[in-house]
N, C-alpha and C positions, 0 to 999 in steps of 0.2 A: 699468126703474130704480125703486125704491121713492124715492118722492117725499118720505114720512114718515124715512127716513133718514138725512134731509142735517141732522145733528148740531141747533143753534139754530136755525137757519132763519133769512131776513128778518126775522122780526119778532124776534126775539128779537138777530137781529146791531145792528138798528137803532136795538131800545129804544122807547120810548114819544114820539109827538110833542109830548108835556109836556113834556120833558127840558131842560134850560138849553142845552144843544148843536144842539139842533134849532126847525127853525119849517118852518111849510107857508105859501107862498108862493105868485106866481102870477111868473114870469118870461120875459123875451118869447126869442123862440125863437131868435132871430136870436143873444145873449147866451150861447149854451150851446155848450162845444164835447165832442166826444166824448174818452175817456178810450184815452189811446195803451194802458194798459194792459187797455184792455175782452178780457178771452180770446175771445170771438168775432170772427169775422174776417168770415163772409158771410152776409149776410140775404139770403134769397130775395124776390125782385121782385116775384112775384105773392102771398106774404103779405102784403109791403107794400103793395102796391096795396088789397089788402081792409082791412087795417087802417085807410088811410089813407083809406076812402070814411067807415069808421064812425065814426072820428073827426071829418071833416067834417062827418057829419050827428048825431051824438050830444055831440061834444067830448071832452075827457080826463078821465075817472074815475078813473082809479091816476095818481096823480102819480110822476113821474120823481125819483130821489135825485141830488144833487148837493152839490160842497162850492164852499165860496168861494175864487177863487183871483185873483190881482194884476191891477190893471187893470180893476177891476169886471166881470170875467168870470164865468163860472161852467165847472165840467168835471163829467159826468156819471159818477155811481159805478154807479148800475142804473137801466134806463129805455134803453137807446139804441137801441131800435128801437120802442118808444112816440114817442121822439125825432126818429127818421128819417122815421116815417108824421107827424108833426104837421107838419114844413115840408113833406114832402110836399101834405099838404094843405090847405097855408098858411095854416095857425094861426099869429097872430101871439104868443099869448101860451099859455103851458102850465101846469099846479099842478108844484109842485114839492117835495118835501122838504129842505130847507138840512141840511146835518149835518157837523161836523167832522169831520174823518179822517184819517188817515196815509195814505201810500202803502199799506203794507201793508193798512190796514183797507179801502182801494179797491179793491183787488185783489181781497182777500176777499170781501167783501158781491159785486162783479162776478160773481167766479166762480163764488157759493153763487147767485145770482137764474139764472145760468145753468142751472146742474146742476139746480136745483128744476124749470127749464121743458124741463129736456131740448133745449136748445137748441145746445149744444154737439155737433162732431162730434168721437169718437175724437182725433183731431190737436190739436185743439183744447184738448182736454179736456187731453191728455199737456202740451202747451207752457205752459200755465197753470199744471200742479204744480210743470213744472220752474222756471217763471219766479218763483214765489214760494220754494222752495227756494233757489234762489241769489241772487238780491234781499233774503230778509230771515232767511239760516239758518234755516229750519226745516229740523228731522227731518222727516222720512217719517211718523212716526208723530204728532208735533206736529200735520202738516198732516190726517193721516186722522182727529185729534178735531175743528181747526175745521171741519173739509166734512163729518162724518158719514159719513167710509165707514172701510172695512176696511185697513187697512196694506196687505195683500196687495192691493188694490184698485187704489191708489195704485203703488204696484211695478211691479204688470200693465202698467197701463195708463202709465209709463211707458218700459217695454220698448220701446214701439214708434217711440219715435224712433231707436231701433238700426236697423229696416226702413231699406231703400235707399229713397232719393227715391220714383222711380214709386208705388210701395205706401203710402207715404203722400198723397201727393196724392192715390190712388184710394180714400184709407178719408175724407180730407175731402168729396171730389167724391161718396159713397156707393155708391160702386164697389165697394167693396168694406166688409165689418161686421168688428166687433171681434173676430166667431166665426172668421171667415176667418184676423185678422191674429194669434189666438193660435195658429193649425194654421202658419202661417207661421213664426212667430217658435221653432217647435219644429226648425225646421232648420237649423244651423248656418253652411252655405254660404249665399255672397251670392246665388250664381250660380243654387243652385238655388230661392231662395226666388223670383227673378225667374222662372225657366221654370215654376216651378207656376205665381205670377201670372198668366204670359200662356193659363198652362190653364182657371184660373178664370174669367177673364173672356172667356175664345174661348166656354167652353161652358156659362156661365152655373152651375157648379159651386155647391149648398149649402155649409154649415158644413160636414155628412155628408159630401160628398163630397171635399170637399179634404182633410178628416182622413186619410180613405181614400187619396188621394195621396198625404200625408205619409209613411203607414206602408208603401207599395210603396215611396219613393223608401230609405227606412230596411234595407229590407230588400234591396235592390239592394246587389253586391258591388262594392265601389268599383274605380276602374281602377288602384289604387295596389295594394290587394290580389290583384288579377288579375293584376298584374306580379309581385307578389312570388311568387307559384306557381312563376310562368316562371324567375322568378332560382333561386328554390328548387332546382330540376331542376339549373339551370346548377351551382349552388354542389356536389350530391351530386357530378357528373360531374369535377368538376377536382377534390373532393376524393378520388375513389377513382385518379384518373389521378396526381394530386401525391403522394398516399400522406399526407396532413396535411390539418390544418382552414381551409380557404378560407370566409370571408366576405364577399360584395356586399354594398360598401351604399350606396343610392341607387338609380337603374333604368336601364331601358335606354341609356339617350341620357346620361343624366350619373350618375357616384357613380366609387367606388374599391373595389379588393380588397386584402381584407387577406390575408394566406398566413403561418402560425405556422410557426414552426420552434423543437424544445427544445434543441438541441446545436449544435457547429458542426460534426458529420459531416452532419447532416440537413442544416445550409446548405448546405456544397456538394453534398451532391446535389440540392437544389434549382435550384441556381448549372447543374448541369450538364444536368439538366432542359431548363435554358431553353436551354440552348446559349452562355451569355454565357463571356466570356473576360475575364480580368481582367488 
């Protein structure tokens, strides 16, 4: 991920701590709660732990961003895992950035300190665009100038909340990578995106090679066109025995035949064909 990408950046989302909206603070830790809307969802345990030794024995250098909110609380806009390691390591008080915000702009500034640290997985990343897209109408394209990427970027990677459950859980879990779930997301069926799935991770499958699965599974004649051959024969056969145009349609197990007829002398010999009596 190009880091230099992501559109303004922090510093530039936040502005200068001269600003009349802002002050650097020192706020006790216990006072801070995390942000329902933070787009990340799982901080690994043993980051924390190292983080939260360093902190113990050096203290907090990058202060945490936060706004004021009722009840003399505070809710965290970026910092929540400088946050997590400080009570971890029972830091009673932490520096802090105070800053006005909107919801929208919490979201934002969240998302963009994420994306800059590459902390986000795939899942993570898709639920965040869609969550600011319908929360505060933004276009697609609106949101790809605040975060600094590509429209098409944005697009992609919300494709993949279409993926069935499993495949996403496993691109959270790192089970599976983005390269995986665009070879997936090129197959239409639910069913087969799952049996490649379980191919990938039986056999520890590259990007390479699942692609390579995708275009065997593409190139396989389906069992609806395998039928249709079979009905094909059937439809020649009644139509040289009826003497007129018979058409199947549907497959073995269920559908109708249609049978033309241009006159009513051809009906009745049709009528008489079948043997019916009227």
């Amino acid at each position: 991920m190009n880091k230099r990408g992501l559109g303004r950046g922090l510093d530039a989302l936040l502005g200068s701590a001269s600003s009349a909206t802002e002050s650097l603070t020192e706020i006790p830790v216990d006072q801070i709660d995390a942000n329902p809307r933070q787009p990340r969802k799982a901080f690994d345990p043993t980051s924390l732990d190292e983080l939260a030794r360093s902190l113990k024995s050096a203290g907090m250098i990058q202060p945490v961003v936060v706004r004021r909110m009722p009840e003399g609380r505070w809710q965290l806009i970026a910092g929540e895992r400088r946050w997590r390691a400080a009570r971890q390591a029972g830091l009673e008080r932490i520096p802090a950035l105070v800053r006005e915000a909107t919801d929208a702009e919490s979201l934002e500034l969240a998302l963009v300190e994420n994306l800059l640290r590459e902390d986000l997985n795939p899942m993570e990343e898709a639920e965040a665009y869609q969550q600011i897209l319908t929360e505060f109408g933004w276009t697609q394209e609106e949101l790809a100038q605040r975060v600094g990427r590509d429209r098409s970027t944005i697009a992609n990677c919300l494709r993949l909340l279409r993926l069935p459950r499993p495949i996403q859980e496993d691109l959270r879990a790192g089970r599976l990578t983005m390269g995986h779930a665009r070879a997936l997301l090129s197959l239409t069926d639910r069913a087969e995106q799952l049996k490649l799935r379980d191919e990938i991770l039986a056999h520890s499958w590259s990007v390479r090679a699942t692609e390579e699965g995708v275009e065997k599974r593409r190139a396989r004649p389906s069992p609806a066109r395998r039928r249709s051959v079979e009905l094909a024969a059937l439809e020649e056969a009644m139509q040289r025995t009826l003497m007129t145009r018979v058409k199947i349609r549907g497959s073995e197990h269920r559908g109708r035949i249609e049978i033309t007829y241009a006159t009513a002398d051809e009906l009745e010999r049709l009528v008489a064909t079948f043997g019916v009596r009227v």
